[in-house]
C-alpha positions as CSV (number, residue, x, y, z in Angstrom):
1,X,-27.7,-1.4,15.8
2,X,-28.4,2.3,16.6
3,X,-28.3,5.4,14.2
4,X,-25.3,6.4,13.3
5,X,-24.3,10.2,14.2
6,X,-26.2,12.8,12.1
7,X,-28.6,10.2,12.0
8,X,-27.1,8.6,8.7
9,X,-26.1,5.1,8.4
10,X,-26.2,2.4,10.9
11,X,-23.9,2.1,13.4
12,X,-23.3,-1.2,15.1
13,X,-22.0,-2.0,18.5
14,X,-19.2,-4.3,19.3
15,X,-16.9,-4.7,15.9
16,X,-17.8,-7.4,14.1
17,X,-16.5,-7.5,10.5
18,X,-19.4,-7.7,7.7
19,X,-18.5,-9.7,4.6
20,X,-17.6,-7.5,1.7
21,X,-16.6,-8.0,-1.9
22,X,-13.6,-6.0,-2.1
23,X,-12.0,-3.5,0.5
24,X,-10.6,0.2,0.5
25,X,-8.2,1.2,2.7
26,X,-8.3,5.3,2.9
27,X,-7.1,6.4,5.9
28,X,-4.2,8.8,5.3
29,X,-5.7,9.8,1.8
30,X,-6.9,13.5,1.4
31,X,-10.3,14.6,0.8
32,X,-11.7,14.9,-2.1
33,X,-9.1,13.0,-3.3
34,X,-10.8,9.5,-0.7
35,X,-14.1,10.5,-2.2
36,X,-12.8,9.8,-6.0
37,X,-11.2,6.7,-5.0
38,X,-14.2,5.5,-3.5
39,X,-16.6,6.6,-6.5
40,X,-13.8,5.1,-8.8
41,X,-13.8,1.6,-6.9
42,X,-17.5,1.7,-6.1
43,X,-18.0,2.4,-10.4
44,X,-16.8,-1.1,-11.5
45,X,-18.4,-3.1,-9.0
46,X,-21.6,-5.2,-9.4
47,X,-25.2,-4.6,-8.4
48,X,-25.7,-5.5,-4.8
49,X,-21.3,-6.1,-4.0
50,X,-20.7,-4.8,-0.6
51,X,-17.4,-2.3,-0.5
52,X,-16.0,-2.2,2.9
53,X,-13.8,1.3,3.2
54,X,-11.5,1.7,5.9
55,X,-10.7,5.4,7.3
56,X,-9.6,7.9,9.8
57,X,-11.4,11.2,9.5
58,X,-14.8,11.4,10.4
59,X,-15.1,14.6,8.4
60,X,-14.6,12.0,5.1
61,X,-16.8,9.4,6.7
62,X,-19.7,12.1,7.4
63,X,-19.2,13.3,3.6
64,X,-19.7,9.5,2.4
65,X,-22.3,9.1,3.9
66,X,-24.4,12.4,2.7
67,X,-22.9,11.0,-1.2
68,X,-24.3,7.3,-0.6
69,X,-27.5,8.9,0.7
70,X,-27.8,11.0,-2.4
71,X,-26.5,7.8,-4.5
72,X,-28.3,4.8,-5.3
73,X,-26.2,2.6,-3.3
74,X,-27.0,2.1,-0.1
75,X,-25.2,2.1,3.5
76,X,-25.6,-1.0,5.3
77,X,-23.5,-0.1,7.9
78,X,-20.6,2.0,9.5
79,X,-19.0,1.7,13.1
80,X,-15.8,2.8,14.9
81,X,-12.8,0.6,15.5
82,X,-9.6,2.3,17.6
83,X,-8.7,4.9,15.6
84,X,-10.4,3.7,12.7
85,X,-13.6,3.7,10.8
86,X,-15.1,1.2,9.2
87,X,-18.3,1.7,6.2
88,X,-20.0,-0.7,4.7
89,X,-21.8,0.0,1.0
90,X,-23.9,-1.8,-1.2
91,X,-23.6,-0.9,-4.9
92,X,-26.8,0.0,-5.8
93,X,-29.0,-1.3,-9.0
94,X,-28.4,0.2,-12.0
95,X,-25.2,2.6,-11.0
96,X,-22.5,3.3,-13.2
């Protein structure tokens, strides 16, 4: 693994899906209308589930990651796949 760009995240070589709880699939949805939908999915979720959120635009991906950072939840991991990108979070303790 290697630092993600912006140096936020993890970024791991070679795509290897990480187990997740549940999946979010926003590639084609509109900013900030992906960041709701991940907040709203993320909300429900238990302490220490793993969200996986699929996406295209890397200005979205670069804005989840500053939120998570700012969040309790925590990034475990985010890499690049074609012309997608994959993200990993951890719900964090105690977040509603």
């Amino acid at each position: 693994m290697v630092l993600g760009e912006g140096g936020r995240g993890l970024r791991r070589r070679g795509f290897t899906p990480m187990k997740s709880d549940q999946r979010l699939d926003i590639s084609g949805v509109v900013i900030p209308f992906s960041l709701a939908l991940c907040k709203s999915t993320l909300a429900p979720m238990a302490a220490g589930a793993v969200l996986e959120i699929r996406l295209r635009d890397l200005d979205t991906l670069q804005d989840l990651l500053i939120i998570v950072e700012r969040s309790k939840d925590n990034v475990l991991a985010w890499e690049k796949h074609d012309e997608y990108y994959f993200l990993w979070v951890q719900k964090g303790p105690g977040c509603q």
